[in-house]
C-alpha positions in Angstrom: 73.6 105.7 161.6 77.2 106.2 161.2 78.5 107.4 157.6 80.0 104.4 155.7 83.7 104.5 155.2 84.8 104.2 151.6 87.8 103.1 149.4 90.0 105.8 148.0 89.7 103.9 144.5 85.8 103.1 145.7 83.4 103.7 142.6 81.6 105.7 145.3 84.7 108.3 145.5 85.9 108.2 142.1 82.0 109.1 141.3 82.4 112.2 143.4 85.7 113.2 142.3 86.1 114.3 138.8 89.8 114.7 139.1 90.3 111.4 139.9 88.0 109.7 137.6 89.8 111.5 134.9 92.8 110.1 135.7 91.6 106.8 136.7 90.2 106.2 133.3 93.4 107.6 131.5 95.3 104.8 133.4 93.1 101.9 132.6 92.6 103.0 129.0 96.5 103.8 128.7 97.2 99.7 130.0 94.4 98.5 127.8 96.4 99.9 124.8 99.6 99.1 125.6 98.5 95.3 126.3 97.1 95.7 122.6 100.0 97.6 121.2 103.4 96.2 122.6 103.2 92.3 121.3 102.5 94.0 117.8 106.0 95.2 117.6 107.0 91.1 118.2 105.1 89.3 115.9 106.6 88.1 112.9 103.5 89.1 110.7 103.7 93.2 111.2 107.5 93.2 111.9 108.5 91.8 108.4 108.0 92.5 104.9 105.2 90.8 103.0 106.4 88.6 100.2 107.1 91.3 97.1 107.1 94.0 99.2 110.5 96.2 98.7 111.8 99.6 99.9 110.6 101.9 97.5 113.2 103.3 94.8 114.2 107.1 94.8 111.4 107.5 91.5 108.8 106.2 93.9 109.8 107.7 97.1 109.6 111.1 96.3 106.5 110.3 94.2 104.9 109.6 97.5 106.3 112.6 99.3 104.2 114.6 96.2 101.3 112.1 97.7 101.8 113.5 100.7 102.4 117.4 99.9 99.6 117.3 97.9 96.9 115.7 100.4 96.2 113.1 98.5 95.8 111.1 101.9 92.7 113.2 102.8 90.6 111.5 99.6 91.9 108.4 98.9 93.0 105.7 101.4 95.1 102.8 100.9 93.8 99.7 103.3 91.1 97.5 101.7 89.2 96.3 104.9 88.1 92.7 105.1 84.5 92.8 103.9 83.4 91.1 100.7 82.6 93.7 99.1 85.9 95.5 99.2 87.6 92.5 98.6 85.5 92.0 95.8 86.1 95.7 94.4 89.2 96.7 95.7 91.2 92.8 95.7 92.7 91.1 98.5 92.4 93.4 102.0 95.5 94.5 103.3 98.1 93.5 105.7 100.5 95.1 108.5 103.6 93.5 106.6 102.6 95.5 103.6 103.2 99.0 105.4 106.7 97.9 107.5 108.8 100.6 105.0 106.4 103.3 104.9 106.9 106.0 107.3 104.3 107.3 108.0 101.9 104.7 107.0 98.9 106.2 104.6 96.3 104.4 105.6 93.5 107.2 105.4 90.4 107.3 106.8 88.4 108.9 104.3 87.1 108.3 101.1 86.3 110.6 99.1 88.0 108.7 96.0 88.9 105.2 95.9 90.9 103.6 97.8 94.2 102.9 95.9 96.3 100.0 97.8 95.7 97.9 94.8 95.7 100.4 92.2 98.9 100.0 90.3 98.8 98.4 87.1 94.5 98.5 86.7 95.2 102.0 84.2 97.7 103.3 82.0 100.8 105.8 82.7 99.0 107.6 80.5 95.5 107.3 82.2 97.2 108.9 85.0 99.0 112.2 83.2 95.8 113.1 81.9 93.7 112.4 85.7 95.9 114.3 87.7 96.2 117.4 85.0 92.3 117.4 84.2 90.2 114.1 86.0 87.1 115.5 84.6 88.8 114.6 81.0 88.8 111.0 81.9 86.0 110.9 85.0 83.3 113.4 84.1 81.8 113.7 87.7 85.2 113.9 89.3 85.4 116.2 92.0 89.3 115.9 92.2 91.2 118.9 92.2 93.5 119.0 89.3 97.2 119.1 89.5 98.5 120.6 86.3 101.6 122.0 87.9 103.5 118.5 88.7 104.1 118.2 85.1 106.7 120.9 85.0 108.4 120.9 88.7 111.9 119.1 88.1 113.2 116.6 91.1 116.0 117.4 93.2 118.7 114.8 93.7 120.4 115.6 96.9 116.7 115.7 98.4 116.0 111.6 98.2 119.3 111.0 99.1 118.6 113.1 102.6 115.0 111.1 102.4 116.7 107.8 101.7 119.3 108.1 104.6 116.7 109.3 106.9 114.8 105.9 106.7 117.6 104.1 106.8 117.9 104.9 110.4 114.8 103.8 110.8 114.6 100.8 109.5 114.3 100.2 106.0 117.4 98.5 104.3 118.6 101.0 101.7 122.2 100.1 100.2 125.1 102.8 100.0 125.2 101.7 96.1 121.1 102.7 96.4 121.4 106.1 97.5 124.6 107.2 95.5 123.0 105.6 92.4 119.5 107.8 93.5 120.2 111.4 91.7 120.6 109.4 88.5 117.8 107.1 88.6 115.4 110.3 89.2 117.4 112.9 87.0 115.3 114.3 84.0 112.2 113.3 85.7 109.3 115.5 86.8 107.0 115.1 89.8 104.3 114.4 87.8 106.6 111.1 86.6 107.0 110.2 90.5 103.6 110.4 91.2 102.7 108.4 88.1 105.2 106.1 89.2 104.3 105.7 92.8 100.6 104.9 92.2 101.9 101.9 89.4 103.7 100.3 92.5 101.1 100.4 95.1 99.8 96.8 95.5 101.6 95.1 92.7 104.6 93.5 94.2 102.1 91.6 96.6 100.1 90.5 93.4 103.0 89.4 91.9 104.2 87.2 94.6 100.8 85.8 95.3 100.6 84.8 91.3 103.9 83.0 91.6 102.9 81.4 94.5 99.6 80.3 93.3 101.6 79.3 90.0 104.2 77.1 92.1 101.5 75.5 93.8 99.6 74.4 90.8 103.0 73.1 89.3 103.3 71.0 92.1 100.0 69.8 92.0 100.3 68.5 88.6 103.8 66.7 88.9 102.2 65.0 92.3 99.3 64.0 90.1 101.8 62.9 87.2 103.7 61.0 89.8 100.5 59.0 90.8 99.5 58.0 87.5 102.8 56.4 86.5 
């Protein structure tokens, strides 16, 4: 019987030709992802900021560089999934439009620590000196490491306004008046103080806007009902 003739993209040939199956699958898996990817960077909903959401100012943004230098990323992420008992733990799971100014985006994929999207606010500024100089002093079965050091490293003013400029390119709305202004706002302020302040921020904008919302709503509510009964 004569040999059957196949295909070049037959599954038969691919099967028998690694090469090809390699690239094959890098193809389809490369059009898969940008069919996924591409109408992301369209939608309303990822391309604009949440409600309360706001670049960060120069205090915060060089508190989360120290976030970043420091690895903080590698214990502790920052994107309460949508199960109930995250929500539940953590508060309300997170959203694209919460990350549109933060380049990169610190998401994290490990837990080794909380996560800490919706930590600001929950402790003290003072909860926080004393956990990131000695977390055993306020967690006893911490196994953070400790970060003495931040208390005494000074901030340097010309730095955020390079930082501030450099997102500004990409995207994020910073003023001329924000970045002159920037050596000032952080002058006489430690890393430690960034740091501090940078956690206080993370997730309370959102709250905030939610609560007035909510709070709106309810106001509404009751004149409607008011109106009714008169």
């Amino acid at each position: 019987m004569a040999n059957k003739q196949h295909g070049f993209f037959s599954h038969q040939t691919l099967e028998k030709n690694i090469g090809l199956m390699i690239i094959a699958s890098i193809l389809v898996v490369s059009f898969a992802g940008l069919v996924q990817i591409i109408p992301l960077f369209f939608q309303h909903s990822t391309t604009q900021a949440a409600p309360g959401i706001e670049p960060y100012s120069a205090l915060r943004l060089m508190g989360r560089d120290v976030y970043i230098r420091e690895g903080c990323v590698g214990c502790h992420s920052q994107q309460v999934r949508m199960l109930q008992a995250e929500v539940q733990r953590y508060g309300s799971y997170s959203e694209a439009a919460e990350s549109v100014y933060d380049y990169p985006f610190l998401w994290g994929s490990k837990r080794t620590g909380p996560d800490l999207a919706r930590v600001g606010g929950r402790y003290s500024d003072e909860w926080h000196r004393i956990h990131l100089r000695d977390p055993r002093l306020v967690v006893p079965e911490s196994n953070m490491p400790s970060y003495p050091w931040l208390q005494h490293a000074s901030l340097d003013g010309q730095n955020v306004q390079d930082r501030m400029r450099a997102l500004r390119k990409l995207g994020v709305p910073y003023t001329d008046t924000e970045i002159d202004a920037a050596p000032g706002d952080i002058a006489g302020k430690t890393e430690e103080d960034a740091l501090v302040a940078y956690l206080q921020g993370l997730g309370v904008g959102l709250r905030q806007a939610r609560q007035a919302e909510a709070e709106q709503a309810r106001q509404a509510a009751g004149q409607g009902a008011g109106a009714q009964g008169n």
